[in-house]
C-alpha positions in Angstrom: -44.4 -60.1 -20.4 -47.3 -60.3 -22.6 -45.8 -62.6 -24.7 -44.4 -65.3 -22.1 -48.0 -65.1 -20.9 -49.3 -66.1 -24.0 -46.0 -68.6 -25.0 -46.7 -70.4 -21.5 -50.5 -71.0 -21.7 -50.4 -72.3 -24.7 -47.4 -74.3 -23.7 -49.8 -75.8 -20.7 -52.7 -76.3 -22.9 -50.5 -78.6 -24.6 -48.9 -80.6 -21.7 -51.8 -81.1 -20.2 -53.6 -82.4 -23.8 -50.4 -84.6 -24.3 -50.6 -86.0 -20.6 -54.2 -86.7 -20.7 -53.2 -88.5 -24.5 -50.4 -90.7 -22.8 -52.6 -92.3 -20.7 -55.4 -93.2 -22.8 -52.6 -94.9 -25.7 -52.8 -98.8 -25.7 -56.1 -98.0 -23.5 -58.7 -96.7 -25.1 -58.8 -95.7 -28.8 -62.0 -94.4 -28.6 -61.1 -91.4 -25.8 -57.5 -90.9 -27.2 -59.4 -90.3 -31.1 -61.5 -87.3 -29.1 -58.6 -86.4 -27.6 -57.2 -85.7 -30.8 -60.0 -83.9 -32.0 -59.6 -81.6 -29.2 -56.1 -81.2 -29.7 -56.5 -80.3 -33.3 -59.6 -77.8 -32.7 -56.7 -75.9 -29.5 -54.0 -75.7 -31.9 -56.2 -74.1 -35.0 -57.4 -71.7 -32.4 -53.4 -71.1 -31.3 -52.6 -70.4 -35.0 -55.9 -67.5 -35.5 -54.5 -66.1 -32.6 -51.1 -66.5 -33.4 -52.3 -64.5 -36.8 -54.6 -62.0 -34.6 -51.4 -61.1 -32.3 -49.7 -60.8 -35.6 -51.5 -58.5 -37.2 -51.9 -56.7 -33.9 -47.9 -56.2 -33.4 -48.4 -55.1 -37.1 -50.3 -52.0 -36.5 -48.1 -51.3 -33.2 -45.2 -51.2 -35.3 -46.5 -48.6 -37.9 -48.2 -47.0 -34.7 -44.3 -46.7 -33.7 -43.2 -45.5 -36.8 -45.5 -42.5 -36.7 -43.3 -39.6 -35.4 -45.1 -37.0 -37.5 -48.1 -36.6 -40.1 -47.2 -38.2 -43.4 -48.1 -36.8 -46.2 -51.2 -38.8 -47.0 -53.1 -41.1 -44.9 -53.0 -43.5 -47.6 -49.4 -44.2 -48.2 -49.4 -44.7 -44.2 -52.2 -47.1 -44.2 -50.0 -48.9 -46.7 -47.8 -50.5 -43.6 -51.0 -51.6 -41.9 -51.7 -55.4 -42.1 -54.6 -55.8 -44.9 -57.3 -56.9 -42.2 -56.9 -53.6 -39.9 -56.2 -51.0 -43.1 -60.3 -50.5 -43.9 -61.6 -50.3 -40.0 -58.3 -47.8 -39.5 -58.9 -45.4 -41.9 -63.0 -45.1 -40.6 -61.3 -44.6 -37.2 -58.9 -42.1 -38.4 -61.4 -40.4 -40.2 -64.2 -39.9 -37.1 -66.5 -42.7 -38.0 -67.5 -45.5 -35.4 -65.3 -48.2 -36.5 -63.7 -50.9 -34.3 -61.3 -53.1 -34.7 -62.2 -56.7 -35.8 -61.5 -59.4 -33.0 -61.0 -63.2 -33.7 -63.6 -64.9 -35.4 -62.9 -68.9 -35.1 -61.5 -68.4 -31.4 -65.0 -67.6 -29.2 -66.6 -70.5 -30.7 -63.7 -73.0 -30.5 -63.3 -72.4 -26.5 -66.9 -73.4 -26.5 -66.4 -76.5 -28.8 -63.6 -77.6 -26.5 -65.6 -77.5 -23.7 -68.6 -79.9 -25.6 -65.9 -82.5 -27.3 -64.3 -83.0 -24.0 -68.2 -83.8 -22.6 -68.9 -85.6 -25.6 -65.7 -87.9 -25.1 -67.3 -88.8 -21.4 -70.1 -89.4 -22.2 -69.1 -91.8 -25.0 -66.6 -93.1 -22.5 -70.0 -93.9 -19.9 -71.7 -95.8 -22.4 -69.3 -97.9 -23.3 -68.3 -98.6 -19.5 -71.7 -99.2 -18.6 -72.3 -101.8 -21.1 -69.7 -103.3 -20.3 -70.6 -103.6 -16.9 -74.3 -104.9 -18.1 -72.6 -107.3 -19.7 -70.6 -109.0 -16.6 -73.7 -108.5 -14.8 -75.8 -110.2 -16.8 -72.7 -112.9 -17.8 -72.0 -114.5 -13.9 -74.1 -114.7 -10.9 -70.9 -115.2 -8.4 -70.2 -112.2 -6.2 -66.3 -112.6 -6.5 -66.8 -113.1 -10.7 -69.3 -109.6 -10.7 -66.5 -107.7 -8.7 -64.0 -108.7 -10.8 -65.8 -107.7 -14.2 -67.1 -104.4 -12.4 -63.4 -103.4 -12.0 -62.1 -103.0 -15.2 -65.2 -101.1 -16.1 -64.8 -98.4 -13.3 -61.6 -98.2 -14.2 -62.2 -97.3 -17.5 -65.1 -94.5 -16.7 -62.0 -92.7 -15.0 -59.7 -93.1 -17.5 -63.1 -91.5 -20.2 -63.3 -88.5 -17.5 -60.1 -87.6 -18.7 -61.6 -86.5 -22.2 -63.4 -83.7 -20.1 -60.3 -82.7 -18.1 -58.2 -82.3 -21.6 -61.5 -80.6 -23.1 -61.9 -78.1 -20.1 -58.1 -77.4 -20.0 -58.0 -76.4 -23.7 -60.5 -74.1 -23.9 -59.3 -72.4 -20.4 -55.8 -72.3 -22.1 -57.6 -71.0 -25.3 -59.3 -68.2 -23.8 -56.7 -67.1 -21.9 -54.3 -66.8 -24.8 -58.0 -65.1 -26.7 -57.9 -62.8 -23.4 -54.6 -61.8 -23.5 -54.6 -61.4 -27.2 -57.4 -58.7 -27.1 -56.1 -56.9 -24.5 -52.9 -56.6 -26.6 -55.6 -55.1 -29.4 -57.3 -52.7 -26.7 -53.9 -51.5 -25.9 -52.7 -50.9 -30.1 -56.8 -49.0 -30.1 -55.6 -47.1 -27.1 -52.3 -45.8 -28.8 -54.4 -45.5 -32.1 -56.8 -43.2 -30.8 -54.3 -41.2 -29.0 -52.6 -40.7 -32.4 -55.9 -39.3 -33.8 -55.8 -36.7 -31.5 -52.2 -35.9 -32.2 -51.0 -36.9 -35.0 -53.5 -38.4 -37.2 -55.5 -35.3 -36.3 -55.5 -33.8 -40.1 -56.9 -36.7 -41.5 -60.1 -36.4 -39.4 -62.9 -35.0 -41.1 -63.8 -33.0 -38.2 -60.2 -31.3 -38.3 -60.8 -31.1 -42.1 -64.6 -29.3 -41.2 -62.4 -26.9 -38.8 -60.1 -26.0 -41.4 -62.3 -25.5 -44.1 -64.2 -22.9 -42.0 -61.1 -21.9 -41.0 -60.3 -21.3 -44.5 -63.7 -20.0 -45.0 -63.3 -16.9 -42.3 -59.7 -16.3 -43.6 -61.1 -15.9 -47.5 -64.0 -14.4 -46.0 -61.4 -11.6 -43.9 -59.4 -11.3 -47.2 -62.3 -11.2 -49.3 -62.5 -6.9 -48.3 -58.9 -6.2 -48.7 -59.1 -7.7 -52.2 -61.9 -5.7 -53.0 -60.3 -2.7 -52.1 -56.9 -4.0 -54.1 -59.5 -4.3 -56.6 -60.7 -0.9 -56.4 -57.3 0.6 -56.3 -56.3 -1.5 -59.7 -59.8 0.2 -61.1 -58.6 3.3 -60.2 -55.2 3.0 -61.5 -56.6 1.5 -64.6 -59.0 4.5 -65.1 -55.9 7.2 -64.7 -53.5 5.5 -66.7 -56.4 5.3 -69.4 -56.9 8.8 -69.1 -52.9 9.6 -69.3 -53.0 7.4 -72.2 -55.6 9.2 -73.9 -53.9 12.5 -72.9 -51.0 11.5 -74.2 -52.7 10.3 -77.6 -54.6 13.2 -78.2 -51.2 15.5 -77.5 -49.3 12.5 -79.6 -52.0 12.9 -82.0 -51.5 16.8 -82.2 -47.9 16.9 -82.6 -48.2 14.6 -85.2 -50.6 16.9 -87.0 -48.7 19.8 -86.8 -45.4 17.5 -87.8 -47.1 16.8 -90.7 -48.8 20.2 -91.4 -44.9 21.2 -90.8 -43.8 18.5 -93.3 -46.3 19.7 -96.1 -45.4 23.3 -95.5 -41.6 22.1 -95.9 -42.2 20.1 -99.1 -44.2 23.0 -100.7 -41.6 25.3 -99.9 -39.3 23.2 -101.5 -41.6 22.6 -104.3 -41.9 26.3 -105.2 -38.6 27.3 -104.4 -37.2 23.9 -106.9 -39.7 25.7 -109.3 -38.0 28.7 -109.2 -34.5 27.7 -109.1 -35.4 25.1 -111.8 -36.8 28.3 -114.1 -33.7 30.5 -113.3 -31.3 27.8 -114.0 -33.0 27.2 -117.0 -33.0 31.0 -118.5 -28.8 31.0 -117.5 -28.1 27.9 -118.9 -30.0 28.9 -122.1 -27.6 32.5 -121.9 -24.8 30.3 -121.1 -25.3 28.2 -124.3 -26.0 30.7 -126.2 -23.1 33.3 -125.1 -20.0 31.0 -126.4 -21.8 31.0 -129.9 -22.0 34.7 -130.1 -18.4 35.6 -128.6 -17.0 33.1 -130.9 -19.0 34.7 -133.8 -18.1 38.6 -132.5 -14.3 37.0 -132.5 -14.6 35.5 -136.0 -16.2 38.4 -137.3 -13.6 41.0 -135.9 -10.7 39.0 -136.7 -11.9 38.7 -140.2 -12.6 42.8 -140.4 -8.9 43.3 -139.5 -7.4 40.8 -141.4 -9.4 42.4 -144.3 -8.7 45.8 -143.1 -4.9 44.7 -143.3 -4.8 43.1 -146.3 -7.8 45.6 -148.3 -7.0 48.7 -147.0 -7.6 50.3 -150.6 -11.5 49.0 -150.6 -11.7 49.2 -146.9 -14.9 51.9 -146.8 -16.8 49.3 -149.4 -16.0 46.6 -147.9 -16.5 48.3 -144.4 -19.8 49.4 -144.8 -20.8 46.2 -146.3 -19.5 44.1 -143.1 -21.0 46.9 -141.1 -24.4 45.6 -142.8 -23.5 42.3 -142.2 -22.5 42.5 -138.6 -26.4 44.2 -138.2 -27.8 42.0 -140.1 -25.7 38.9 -137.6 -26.8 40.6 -134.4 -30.2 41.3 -135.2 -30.3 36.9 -136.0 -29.0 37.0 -133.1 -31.4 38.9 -130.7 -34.3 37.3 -132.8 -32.3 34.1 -131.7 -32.6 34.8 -128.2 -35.8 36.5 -128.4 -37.5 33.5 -129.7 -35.8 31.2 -127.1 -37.1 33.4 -124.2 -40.3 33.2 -125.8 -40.3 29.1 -126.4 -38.7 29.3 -122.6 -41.7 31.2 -121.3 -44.4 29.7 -123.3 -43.0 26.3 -122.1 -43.5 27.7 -118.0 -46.7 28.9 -118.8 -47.7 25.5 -120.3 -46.4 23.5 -117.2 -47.8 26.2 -114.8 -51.6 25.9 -117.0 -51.1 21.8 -116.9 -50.5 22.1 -112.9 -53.3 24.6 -112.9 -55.5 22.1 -114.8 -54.9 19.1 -112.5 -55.2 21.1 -109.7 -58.7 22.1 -111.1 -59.4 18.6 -112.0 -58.3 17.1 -108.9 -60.8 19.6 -107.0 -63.5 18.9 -109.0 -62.9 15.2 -108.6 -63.0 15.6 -105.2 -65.4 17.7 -104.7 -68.0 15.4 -106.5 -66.5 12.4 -104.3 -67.2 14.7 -101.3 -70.7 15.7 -102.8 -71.5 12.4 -103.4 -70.1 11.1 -100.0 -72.0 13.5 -98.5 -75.4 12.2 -100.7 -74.8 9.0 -99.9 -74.4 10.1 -95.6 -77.3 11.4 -95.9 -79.5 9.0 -97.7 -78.4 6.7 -95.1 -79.2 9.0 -92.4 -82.7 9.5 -94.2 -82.8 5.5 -94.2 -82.2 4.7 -90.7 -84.1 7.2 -89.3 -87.1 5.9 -91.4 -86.4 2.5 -90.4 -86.3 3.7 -86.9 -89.5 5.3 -87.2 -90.8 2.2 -88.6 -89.5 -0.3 -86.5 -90.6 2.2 -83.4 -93.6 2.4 -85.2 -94.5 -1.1 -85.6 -93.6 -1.9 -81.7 -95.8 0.2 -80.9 -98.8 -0.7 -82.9 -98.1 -4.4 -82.1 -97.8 -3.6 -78.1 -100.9 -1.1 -78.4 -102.6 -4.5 -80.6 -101.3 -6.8 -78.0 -102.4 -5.1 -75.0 -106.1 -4.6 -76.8 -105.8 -8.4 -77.0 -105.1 -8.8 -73.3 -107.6 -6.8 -72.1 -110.6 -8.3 -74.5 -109.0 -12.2 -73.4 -109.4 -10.6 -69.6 -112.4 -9.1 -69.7 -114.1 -11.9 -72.2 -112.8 -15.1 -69.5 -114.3 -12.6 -66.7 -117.4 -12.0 -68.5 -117.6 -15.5 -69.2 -116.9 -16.8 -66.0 -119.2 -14.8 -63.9 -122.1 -16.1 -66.7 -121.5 -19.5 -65.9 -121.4 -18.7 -62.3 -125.0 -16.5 -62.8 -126.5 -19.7 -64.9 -125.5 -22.4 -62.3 -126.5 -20.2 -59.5 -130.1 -19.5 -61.2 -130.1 -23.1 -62.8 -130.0 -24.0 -59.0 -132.3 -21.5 -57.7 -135.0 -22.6 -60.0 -134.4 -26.2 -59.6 -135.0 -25.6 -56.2 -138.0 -23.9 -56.2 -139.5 -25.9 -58.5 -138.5 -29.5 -56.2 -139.3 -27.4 -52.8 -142.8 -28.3 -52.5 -143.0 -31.6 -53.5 -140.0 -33.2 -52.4 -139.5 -31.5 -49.2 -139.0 -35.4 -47.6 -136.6 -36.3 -50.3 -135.0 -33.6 -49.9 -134.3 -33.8 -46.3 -132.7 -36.9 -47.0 -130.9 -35.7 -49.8 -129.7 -32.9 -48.1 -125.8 -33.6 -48.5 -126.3 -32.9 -52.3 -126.9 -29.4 -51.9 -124.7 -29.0 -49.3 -121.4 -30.2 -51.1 -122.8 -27.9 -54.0 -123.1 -25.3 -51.6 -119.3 -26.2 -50.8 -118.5 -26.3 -53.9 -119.7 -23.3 -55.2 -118.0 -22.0 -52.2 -114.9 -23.3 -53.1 -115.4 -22.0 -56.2 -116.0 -18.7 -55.9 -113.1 -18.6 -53.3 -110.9 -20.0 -56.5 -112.6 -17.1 -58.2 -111.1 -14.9 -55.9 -108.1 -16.2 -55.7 -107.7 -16.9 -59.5 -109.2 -13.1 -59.5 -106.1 -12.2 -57.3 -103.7 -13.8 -59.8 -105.4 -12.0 -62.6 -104.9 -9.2 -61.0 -101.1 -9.6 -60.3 -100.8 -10.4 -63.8 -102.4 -6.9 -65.3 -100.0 -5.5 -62.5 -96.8 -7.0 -64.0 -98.3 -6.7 -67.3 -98.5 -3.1 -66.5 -94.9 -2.8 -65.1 -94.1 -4.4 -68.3 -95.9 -1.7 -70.3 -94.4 0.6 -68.1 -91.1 -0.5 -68.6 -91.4 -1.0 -72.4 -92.8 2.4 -72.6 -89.8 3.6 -70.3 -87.7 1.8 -73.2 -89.7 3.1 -75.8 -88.9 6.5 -74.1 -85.3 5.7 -74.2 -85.2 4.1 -77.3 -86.9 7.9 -79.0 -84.3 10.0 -76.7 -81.4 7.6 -78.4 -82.5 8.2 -81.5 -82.9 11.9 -81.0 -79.4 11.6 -79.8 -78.4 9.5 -82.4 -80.2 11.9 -84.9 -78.3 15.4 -83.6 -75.1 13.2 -83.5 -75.9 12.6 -87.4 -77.0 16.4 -88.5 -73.9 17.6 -86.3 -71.9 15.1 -88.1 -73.6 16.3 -91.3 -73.1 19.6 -90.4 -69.9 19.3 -90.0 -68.9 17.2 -93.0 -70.5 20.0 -94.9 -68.7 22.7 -93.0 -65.6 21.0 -93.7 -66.3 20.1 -97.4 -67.1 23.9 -97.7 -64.0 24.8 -96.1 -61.9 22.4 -98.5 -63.9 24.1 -101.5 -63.0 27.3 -100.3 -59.7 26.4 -99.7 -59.3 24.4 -103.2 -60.9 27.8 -104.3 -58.7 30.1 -103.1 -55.5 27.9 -104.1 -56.8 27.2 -107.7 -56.8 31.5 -107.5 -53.4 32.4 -106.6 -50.6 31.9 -108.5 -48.2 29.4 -109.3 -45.5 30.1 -107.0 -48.1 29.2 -103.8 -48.2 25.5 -104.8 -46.6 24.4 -101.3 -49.9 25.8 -99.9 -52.0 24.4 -101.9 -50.3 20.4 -100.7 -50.6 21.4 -97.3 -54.1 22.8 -97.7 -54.8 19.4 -99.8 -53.2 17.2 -97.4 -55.4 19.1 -94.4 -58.4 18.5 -96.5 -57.8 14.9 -96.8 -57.0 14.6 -93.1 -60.2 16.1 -92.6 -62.1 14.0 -94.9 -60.4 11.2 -93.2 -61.5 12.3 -89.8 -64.8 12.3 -91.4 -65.2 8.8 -92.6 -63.8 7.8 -89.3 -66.5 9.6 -86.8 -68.9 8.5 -89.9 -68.0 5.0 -89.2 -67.7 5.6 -85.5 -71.5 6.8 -85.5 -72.9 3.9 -87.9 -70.8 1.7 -85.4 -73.1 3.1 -82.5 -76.2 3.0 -84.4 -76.1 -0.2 -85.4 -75.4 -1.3 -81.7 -78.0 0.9 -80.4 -80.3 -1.2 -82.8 -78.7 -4.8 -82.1 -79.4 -3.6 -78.1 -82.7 -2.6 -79.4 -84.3 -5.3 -81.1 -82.6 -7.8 -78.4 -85.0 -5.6 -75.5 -87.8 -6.3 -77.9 -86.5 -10.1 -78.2 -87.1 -10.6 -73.9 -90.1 -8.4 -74.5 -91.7 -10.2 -76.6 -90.6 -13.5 -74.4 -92.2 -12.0 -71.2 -95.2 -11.2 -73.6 -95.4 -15.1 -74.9 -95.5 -16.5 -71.2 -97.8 -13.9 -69.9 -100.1 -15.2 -72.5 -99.7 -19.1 -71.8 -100.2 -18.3 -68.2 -103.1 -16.7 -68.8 -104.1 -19.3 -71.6 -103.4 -21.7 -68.7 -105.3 -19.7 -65.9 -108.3 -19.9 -68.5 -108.3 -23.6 -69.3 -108.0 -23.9 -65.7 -111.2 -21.7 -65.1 -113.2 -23.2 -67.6 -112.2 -26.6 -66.3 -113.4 -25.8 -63.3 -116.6 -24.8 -64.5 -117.5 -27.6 -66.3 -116.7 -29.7 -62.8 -119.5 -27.7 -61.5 -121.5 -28.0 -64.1 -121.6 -31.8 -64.5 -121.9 -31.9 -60.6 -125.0 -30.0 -61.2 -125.8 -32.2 -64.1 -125.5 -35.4 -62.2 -127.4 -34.1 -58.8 -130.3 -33.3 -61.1 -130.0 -36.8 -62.8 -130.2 -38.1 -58.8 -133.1 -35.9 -58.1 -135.3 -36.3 -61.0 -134.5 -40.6 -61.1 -135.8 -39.9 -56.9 -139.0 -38.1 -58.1 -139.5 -40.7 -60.5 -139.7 -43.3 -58.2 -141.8 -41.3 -55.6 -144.5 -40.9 -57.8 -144.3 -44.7 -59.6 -146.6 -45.8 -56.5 -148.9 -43.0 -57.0 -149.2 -43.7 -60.4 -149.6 -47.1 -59.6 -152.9 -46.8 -56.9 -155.3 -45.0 -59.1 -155.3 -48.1 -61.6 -157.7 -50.6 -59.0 -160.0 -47.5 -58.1 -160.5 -47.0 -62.5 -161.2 -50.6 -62.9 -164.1 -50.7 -59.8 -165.4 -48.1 -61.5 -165.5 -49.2 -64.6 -166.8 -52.6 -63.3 
């Protein structure tokens, strides 16, 4: 309907211009040339129109295809004509936008309007010329009708000009009317899809979600907390079972390996012994096949002798008799010497074990003397660079607050003597002026009151800068306080950190006597304990390992307790620095002040003594006729 509305006035518009243009060809060139004008200025308004509706059905259509929200408002603007996509999105959003209307079109219905007049009036003066003209040409009635005609008739035909003008823009702005009403309809359906669904691109939907958001985190924000908690908690027993289960992992292992050592010095001394007994009945076994042989030899030969000598068998007997002694006496000397070599040779290897076993406890029980030394010269050390260091805060604090004080009390002290010498500089000045300028000083009256003021004003600063002084020696005593709190700390973690170290001492030399005793006891027994003496070694050098570890562990915590330490007297010594430029500050700020006062004073006595001076010129200046009278 909307658009055979629009179709058909702009269909009449243009009969009625081509009607009105009909007539005035082969009549008037000068009517049908505005009538052209006017024709041209309807149809440019038509075609913005034409581009407004356009753009109108545009935004309709992408109204249309907006079943649910898009993704993002941006990729939806994207269908909107280019001249509606910026005022959109500010009306989407919440701001005041509105859509644009036509620009050209308002004015052009007006223009219309003036061309058509502008036509008749054109049309008027050159009718009424011409009727001047066959006035002023004949002076017959009949001749003066006839020329009037043609002029009357042509002031109707330049009337027409109006008619088309007036039709136009009445065509124009019902096609503008209709046009807009099509774009209040498209803002109708536009704002109704901001409250649906255009909603989330609002920014007062995106304010209601964010708090929305906000009271959901803010609801959630206890429960994690407590998951939080629980995690802790569960972190803090499974760290405990873990260390349970290291320390119990940690003594099995010990005793596995206490095990183990007993084991391999078992195996030691018992490979010791089976080693010396093999030895001993393989030496019988060598030796056994050389006498048998020999014993067979030797009786084989005493028969065969016996046999074949039977006649000097008792000479020849008792000489093999002497030689069969005389064989097994080599013999047994034989085998006594090889038990002895045999023996001598265990009691070398058990003297050479013996000796390393000596020299390996010697050795390490000069490393463990001199460990030991070296523990405690570095004990010795850091407790005297402790002391020092505790020593020197102190004396620099005690210096320090000495400092303080003398800077307070020295800007107080100097202070209230510049406020003593202006007030008696004052005092006297104004005794000695009272009786002679009691008239000048009436009139100069507002001098002394805005000194008055301003020594008000300054002893109220001097209370209030006495205030601030004040709170400053308060936090500088809460600092003091709180380094001597520190300092207190600092003495109790080195007291700690001192029994940690003689316990530690302690019980490195408890446990280096024990290993001496030990390595005592084992260098004592006898060779056949030697699987004691490993495990007793290899518990010794656990427990020397032990020790450099809780040594470490303790140098470890002493040198953090001194890194924590010296970075407390770092922000100490900070606070300390701009206490004292605030209080350098406060100081040049007093004595600032005080020299404001004091040329203020200055200058009032500079007015009042350049006033007294000119009182008494004229005084000076009367007595000089009465001397000359005299003297005449």
């Amino acid at each position: 309907m909307t658009k055979l509305s629009f179709a058909g006035a702009f269909a009449a518009g243009l009969a009625v211009l081509a009607w009105i243009a009909l007539g005035f060809v082969g009549a008037s060139w000068l009517p049908l040339a505005v009538t052209v004008l006017i024709a041209g200025a309807y149809l440019l308004g038509a075609h913005e129109l034409r581009q407004f509706r356009a753009a109108t059905a545009g935004l309709d259509a992408a109204l249309a295809g907006l079943s649910e929200p898009p993704a993002r408002l941006a990729d939806w603007l994207q269908r909107v004509p280019a001249s509606l996509r910026e005022p959109v999105r500010m009306r989407v959003e919440g701001e005041r936008g509105v859509l644009p209307g036509p620009a050209l079109t308002p004015y052009l219905v007006g223009l219309l309007v003036m061309l058509g007049m502008l036509g008749t009036f054109l049309g008027m003066v050159v009718t009424f010329q011409g009727a001047v003209f066959a006035l002023e040409g004949s002076t017959d009635l009949a001749a003066i009708r006839g020329a009037l005609a043609a002029p009357i008739k042509g002031l109707g035909l330049s009337f027409g000009t109006s008619v088309a003008g007036v039709a136009a823009s009445a065509m124009l702005g019902l096609m503008s009317a209709i046009a807009r009403r099509e774009r209040l309809q498209s803002a109708r359906t536009l704002d109704a899809r901001i409250g649906t669904t255009l909603q989330p691109f609002s920014l007062a939907h995106q304010r209601q979600e964010s708090l929305r958001a906000l009271q959901a985190q803010a609801g959630v924000l206890p429960e994690v907390a407590q998951t939080l908690r629980t995690l802790m908690e569960r972190i803090e027993r499974r760290s405990e079972q873990l260390d349970t289960q290291l320390l119990e992992r940690h003594a099995q292992f010990q005793r596995e390996v206490t095990t183990a050592y007993g084991t391999l010095a078992t195996s030691v001394g018992s490979s010791l012994q089976q080693s010396l007994a093999a030895g001993a009945q393989a030496a019988g076994t060598a030796i056994r096949p050389v006498v048998e042989s020999a014993m067979a030899q030797v009786v084989g030969e005493s028969q065969r002798l016996h046999e074949k000598l039977a006649t000097v068998a008792q000479a020849q007997a008792d000489a093999l008799s002497q030689q069969f002694a005389g064989t097994v006496e080599s013999v047994n000397a034989t085998l006594a010497r090889q038990q002895e070599a045999q023996a001598k040779a265990e009691r070398e290897r058990l003297s050479a074990w013996t000796a390393s076993l000596q020299t390996l406890a010697m050795s390490l029980q000069s490393d463990w003397q001199r460990t030991h030394a070296q523990v405690a010269a570095l004990v010795d050390q850091s407790r005297e660079d402790h002391a020092a260091l505790v020593e020197r805060s102190r004396d620099g604090l005690a210096a320090l607050r000495e400092e303080e004080a003398r800077r307070g009390e020295a800007a107080v002290a100097r202070l209230g003597e510049l406020q003593g010498a202006v007030a008696q500089h004052l005092a006297d000045l104004g005794a000695a002026l009272e009786a002679p300028l009691t008239r000048l000083l009436q009139t100069a009256s507002e001098v002394p009151q805005a000194a008055a003021g301003v020594i008000t004003e300054l002893r109220q600063e001097m209370s209030r800068i006495g205030e601030k002084d004040n709170l400053a020696l308060q936090e500088r005593t809460q600092l003091l306080e709180q380094l001597r709190s520190l300092m207190q700390a600092v003495n109790t973690a080195a007291g700690e950190q001192r029994t940690a170290t003689e316990a530690l001492v302690a019980s490195a030399s408890s446990v280096l006597e024990q290993a001496g005793t030990r390595f005592t006891d084992v260098l004592a027994a006898q060779g056949a304990q030697a699987g004691e003496t490993a495990a007793q070694v290899a518990q010794g050098a656990h427990d020397v390992a032990q020790l450099a570890t809780h040594f470490q562990q303790g140098v470890q915590q002493f040198q953090e307790g001194n890194e924590k330490l010296i970075a407390t007297l770092a922000r100490i010594e900070a606070s300390l620095v701009q206490s004292t430029a605030r209080s350098d500050e406060q100081l040049a700020y007093y004595v600032a002040q005080a020299r404001e006062v004091i040329d203020l004073s200055i200058s009032s006595q500079q007015t009042l003594v350049e006033q007294l001076r000119q009182v008494q010129a004229p005084k000076a200046a009367k007595p000089a006729p009465a001397l000359e009278e005299a003297r005449a």
